[in-house]
C-alpha positions in Angstrom: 0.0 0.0 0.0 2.7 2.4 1.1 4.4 2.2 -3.0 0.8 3.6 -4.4 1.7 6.2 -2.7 5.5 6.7 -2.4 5.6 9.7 -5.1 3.5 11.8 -3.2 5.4 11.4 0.1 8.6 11.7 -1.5 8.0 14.7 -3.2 5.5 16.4 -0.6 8.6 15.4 1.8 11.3 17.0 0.1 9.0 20.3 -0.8 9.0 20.9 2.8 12.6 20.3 3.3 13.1 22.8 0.8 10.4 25.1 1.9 12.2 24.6 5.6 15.7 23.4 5.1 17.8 22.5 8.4 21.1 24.4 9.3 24.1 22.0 10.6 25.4 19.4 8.0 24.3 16.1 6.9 22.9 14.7 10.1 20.9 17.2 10.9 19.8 17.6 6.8 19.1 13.8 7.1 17.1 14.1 10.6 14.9 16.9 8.9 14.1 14.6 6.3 13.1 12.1 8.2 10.4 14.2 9.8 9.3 15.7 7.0 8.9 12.0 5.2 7.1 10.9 8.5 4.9 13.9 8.7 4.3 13.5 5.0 3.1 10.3 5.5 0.6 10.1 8.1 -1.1 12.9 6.4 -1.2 10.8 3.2 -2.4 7.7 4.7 -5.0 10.0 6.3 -6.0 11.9 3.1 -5.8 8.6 0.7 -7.3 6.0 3.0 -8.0 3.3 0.8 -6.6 1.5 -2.5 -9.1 3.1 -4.3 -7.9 6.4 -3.5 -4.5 5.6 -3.5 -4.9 4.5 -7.1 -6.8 7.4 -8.1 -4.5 9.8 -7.2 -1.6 7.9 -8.8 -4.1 8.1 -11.9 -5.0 11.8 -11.5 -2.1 13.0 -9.7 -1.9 14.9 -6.7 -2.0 18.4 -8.4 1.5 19.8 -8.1 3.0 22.7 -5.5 2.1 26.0 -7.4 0.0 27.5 -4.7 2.4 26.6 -2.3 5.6 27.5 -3.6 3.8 30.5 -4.0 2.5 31.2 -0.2 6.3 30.7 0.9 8.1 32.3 -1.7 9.6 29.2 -3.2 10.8 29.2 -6.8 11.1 25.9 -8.9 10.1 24.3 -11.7 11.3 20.6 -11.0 9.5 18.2 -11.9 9.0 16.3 -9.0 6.8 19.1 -7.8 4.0 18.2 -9.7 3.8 15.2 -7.2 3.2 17.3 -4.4 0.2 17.3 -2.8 -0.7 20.6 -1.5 -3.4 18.9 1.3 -0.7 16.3 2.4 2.2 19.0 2.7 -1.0 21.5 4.6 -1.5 18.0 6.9 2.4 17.6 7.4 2.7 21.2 8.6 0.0 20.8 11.2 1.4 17.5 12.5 4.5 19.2 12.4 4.0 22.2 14.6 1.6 20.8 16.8 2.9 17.4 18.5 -0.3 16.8 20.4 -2.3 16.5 17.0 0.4 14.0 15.2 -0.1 11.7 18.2 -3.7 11.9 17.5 -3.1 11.3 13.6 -1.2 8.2 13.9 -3.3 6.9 16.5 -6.0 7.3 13.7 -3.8 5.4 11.5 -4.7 2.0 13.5 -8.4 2.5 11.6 -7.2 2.4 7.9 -5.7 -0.1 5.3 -2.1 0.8 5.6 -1.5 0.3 8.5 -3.2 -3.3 8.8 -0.7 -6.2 10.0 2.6 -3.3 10.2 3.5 -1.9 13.3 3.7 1.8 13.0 6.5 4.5 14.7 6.6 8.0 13.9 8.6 8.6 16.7 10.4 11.8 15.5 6.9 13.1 13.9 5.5 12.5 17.3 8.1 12.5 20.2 10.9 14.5 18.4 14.1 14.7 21.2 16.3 17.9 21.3 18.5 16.8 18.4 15.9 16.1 15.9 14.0 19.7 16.9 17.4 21.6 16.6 17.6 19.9 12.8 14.1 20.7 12.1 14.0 24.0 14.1 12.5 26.1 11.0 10.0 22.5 9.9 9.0 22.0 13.2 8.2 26.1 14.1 4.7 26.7 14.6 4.3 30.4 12.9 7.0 29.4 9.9 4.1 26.5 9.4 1.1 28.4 10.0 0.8 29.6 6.3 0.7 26.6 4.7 -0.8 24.6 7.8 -4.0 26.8 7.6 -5.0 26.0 4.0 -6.4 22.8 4.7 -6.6 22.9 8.7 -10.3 22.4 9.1 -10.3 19.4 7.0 -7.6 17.5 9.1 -9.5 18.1 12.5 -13.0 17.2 10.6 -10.6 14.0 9.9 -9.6 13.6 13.0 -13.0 13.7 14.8 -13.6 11.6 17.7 -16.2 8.4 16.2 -15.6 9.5 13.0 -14.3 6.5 10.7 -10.9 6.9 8.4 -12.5 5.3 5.6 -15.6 7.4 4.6 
């Protein structure tokens, strides 16, 4: 399940490491990334709960990083940013700023087809130590996020509703 939807994580991932690079060499680059691909990926699981949508969007595509590149500035043309998906990176950024909610997102994991029969930790997404917020200092800060994070907002808590089932 997690392949149908490697693209998008990948590429949603590595817009916000480029949208909010670390500072401090190549362990610190590499514990940003792994954030940003854990935060990238709960939100996906969450947004494309099932095969059906995972293969959709793999049909369709996720609709690229335009709006976003253009909320933070960002200049590119690559074209892995067309695999961006501007709700999963919105999702990411929440989770990523606010630890309390990413617990709550990958506890609502548990209800949906990817995570049936794998044990899931998102330890750094969800109880990041002082090395891992140094590295991610400008992912991880709340009113850096909060541009990006309030585009799709609403719909992550409406996801995330107490009774409310993943798979709609």
């Amino acid at each position: 399940m997690q392949a149908d939807l490697s693209p998008v994580i990948a590429a949603t991932a590595r817009w916000l490491t480029c949208a909010y690079p670390s500072y401090g060499g190549a362990l610190a680059s590499a514990l940003c990334e792994v954030q940003a691909r854990q935060a990238a990926t709960v939100a996906a699981w969450l947004r494309y709960p099932t095969p059906m949508d995972a293969a959709l969007v793999g049909v369709a595509g996720p609709g690229g990083s335009a709006r976003l590149d253009w909320i933070t500035g960002a200049d590119g043309d690559d074209a892995w940013r067309t695999w961006v998906d501007e709700v999963v990176a919105s999702w990411a950024a929440c989770l990523l700023g606010d630890p309390e909610l990413a617990a709550l997102a990958v506890a609502a994991l548990a209800e949906g087809d990817h995570a049936a029969g794998t044990p899931l930790e998102f330890r750094r997404l969800v109880a990041p130590d002082d090395g891992d917020r140094r590295a991610a200092a400008l992912l991880r800060h709340p009113d850096l996020l909060a541009p990006v994070a309030r585009l799709h907002r609403s719909q992550l808590l409406d996801r995330l509703k107490p009774g409310r089932a993943l798979i709609a």
